[in-house]
N, C-alpha and C positions, 0 to 999 in steps of 0.2 A: 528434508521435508518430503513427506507421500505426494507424489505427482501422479500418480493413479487416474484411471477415469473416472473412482468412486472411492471415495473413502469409509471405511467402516469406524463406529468408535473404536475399534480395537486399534487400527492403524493409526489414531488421531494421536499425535502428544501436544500439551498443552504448557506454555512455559509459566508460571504463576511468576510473577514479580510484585512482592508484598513484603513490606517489613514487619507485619504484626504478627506476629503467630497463632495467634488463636486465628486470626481471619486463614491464613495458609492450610490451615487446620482442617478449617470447614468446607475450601475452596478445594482442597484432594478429597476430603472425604466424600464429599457428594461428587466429585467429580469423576474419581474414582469407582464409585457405586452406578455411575451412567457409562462406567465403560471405556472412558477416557485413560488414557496413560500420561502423569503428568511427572515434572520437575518442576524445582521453586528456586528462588533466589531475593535475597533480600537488601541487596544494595544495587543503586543505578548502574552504576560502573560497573560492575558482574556482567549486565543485560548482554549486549553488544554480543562477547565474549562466548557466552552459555548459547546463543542464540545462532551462534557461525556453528559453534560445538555439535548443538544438539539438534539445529532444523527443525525446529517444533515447527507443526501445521496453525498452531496461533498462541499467542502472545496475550495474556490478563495483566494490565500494564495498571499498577497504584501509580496516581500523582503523587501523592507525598511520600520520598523516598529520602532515604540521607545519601550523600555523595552527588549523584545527579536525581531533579524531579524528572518524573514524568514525561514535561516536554521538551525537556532535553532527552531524555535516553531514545523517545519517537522520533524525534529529527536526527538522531544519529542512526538507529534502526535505520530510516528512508534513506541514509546517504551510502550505506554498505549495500553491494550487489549479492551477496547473500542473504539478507536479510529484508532487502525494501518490501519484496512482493509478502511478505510474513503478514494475515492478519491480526490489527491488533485493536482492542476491546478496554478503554481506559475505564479503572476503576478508582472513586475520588469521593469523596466527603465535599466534595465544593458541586455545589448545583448553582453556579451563575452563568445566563446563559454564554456569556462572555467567556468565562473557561472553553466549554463545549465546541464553539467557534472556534477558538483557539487548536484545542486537542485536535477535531476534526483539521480543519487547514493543515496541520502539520503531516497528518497523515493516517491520523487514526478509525477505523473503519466503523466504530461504536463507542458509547460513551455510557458508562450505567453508575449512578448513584447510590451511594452509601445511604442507609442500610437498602440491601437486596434481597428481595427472596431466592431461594436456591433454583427454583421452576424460572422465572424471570431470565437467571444466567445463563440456564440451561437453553430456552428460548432465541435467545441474543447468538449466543454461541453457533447453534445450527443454523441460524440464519446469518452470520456472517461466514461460517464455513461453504453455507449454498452457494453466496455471491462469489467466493474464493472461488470456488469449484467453476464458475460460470466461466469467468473472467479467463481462466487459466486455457479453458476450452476453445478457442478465436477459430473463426472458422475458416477455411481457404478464402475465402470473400464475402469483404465486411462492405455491405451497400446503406447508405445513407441519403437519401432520395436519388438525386441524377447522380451521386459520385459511389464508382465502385473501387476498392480497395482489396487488390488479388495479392493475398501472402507468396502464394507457391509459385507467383512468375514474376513478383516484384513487380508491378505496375500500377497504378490509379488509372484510374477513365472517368470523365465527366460528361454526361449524355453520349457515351463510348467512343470520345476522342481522348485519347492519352495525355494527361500531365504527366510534366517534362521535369522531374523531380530527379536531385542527384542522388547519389546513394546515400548520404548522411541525412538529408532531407527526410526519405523514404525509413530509415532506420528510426530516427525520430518521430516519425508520424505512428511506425509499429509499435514502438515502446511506449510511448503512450496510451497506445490502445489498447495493448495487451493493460496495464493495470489499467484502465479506466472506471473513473470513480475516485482513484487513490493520489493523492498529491505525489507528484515525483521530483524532490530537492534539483536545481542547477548541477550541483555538483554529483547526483546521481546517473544524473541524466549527460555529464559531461563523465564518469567512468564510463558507464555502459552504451556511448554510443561512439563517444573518439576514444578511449580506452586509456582518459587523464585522472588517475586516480588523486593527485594532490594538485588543483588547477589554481591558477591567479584570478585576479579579478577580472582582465583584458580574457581569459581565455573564456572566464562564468558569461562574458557577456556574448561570447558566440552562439551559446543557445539561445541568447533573447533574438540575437541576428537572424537565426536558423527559421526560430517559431513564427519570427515576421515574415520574414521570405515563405514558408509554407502557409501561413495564411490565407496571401495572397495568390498562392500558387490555387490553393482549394478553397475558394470563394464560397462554394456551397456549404461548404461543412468546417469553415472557420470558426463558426461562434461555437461551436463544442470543445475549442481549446481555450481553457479556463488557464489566465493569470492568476497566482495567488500571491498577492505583494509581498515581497522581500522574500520569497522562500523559491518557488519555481512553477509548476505546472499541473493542470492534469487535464483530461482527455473525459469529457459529460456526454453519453450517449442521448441522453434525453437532452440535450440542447438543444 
């Protein structure tokens, strides 16, 4: 993935994940024609795989796929450390707002409905690319009324007395905020910050442990860590 401080479309690669052909068709050609460099793939079970491979800068994810749907191949995306921060942009023939809740919660950054016009994707695209770009930029110190949050000397302050956060605390509070906005699974959030790639159940609940103890710890800026039932977390600046 271009981690750049600007991306151009020339550097953009784009994974298409669509089992119909004609739609993959339409979705290089225009996409192609604005500049983009893309790849395609047409079964669930590909995604994953193609997506560690090739580091696409974002992901055009069909719900209805043969092998895995949609919200499975997104909740697998968010559980690999290569892939979770990847934006991705679910494309589906189902507009119940139900779905969309769904896809979102899981992790998905956009959600755009069958039939689409080609300017609409294009639209969607650059504005989930801006947020990527935003997201990925964190600054030395992230302030959130009284509590400040210093990356480069590891510390919080709360009306500039120091919370007393351990390292795992403090690791978990960044990761979060670096994707902020993006749900981040238990189980991603248990790779990338104790470094358990295949965890039990006794270990998935040390994060809910973790989140409570940080909570508490940062009273001010608690209600910005969003539960999302049964999957894991994320991190709402505007809370």
């Amino acid at each position: 993935m271009n981690c750049g401080h600007k991306l151009s479309k020339m550097n953009v690669l784009i994974l298409i994940v669509e089992d119909e052909k004609d739609i993959v068709k339409m979705l290089e050609y225009n996409l192609q024609k604005e500049g983009y460099r893309t790849v395609a793939v047409s079964n669930g079970e590909e995604v994953v795989r193609a997506a560690v491979q090739g580091q696409p800068d974002l992901i055009l994810l069909d719900l209805m796929l043969p092998g895995m749907d949609g919200f499975a191949v997104c909740q697998e995306l968010r559980k690999h450390g290569q892939t979770a921060a990847v934006p991705i942009i679910m494309l589906t023939a189902k507009s119940q707002e139900a779905d969309k809740i769904v896809g979102l919660e899981l992790g998905a950054d956009d959600y755009v409905t069958k039939p689409f016009s080609p300017r609409e994707l294009s639209a969607r695209i650059k504005a989930v690319l801006r947020r990527s770009q935003r997201q990925r930029q964190t600054p030395e110190i992230l302030r959130i009324g009284d509590l400040a949050i210093d990356f480069s000397r590891i510390r919080v302050t709360f009306k500039d007395k120091v919370v007393d956060l351990t390292a795992k605390e403090f690791e978990l509070l960044k990761t979060l905020i670096q994707a902020r906005g993006r749900v981040l699974s238990r189980d991603y959030l248990l790779d990338t910050v104790w470094g358990l790639d295949h965890a039990t159940e006794i270990q998935t609940r040390t994060v809910d442990v973790h989140v409570t103890t940080l909570r508490k710890k940062i009273r001010a800026a608690a209600g910005h860590i969003i539960t999302v039932k049964n999957y894991g977390y994320r991190f709402d600046s505007e809370g």
